[in-house]
C-alpha positions in Angstrom: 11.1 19.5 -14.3 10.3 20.5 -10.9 7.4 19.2 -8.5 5.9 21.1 -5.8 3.8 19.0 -3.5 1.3 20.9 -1.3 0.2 20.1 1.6 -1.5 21.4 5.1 -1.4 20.5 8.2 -4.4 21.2 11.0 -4.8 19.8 14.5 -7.9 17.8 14.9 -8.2 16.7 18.4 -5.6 17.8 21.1 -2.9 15.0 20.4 -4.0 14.3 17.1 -2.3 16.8 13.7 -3.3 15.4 10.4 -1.0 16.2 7.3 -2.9 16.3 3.8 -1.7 16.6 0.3 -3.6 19.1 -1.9 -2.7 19.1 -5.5 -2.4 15.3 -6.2 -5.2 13.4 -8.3 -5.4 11.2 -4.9 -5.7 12.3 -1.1 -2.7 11.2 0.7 -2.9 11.9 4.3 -1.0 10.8 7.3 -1.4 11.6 10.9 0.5 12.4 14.2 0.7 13.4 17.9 2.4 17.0 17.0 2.7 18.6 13.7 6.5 17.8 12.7 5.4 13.9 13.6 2.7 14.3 11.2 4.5 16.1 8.6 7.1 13.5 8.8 4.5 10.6 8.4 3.3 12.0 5.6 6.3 12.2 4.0 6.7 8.3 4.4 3.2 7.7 3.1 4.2 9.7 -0.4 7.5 7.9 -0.4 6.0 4.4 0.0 3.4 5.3 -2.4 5.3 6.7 -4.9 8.2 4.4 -4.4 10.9 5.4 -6.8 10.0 9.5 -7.3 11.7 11.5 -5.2 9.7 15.2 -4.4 12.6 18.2 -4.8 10.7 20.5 -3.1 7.1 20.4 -0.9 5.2 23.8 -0.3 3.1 24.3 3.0 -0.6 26.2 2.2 -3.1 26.5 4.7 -6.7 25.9 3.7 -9.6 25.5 5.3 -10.8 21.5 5.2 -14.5 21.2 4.7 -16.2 19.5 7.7 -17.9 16.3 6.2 -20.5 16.9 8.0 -22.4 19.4 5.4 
């Protein structure tokens, strides 16, 4: 069986890119000061989570983030 993970990536502040998972029953999030550094800390964050799984494949999709501010 293979896993896609999705995920996006948006810059937030001017040295600050935030990389989000999108189609997992928990937010797993990570952060950087460019895109690839952010991409690559999130890929850490699902490894340490999920310890012993090991994702084939991941799959970028851009969405819009709702501003928590609604």
């Amino acid at each position: 069986m293979s896993t896609k993970l999705q995920y996006t990536v948006y810059q937030e502040a001017p040295d600050l890119w935030v990389a989000r998972s999108l189609n997992l029953e928990m937010e797993i999030s990570s952060d950087g000061t460019t895109e690839s550094e952010a991409l690559e800390n999130l890929r850490e964050a699902l490894n340490l989570h999920f310890e012993n799984y090991v994702f084939p494949s991941i799959q970028r999709v851009d969405a819009e983030i709702p501003d928590d501010e609604s």
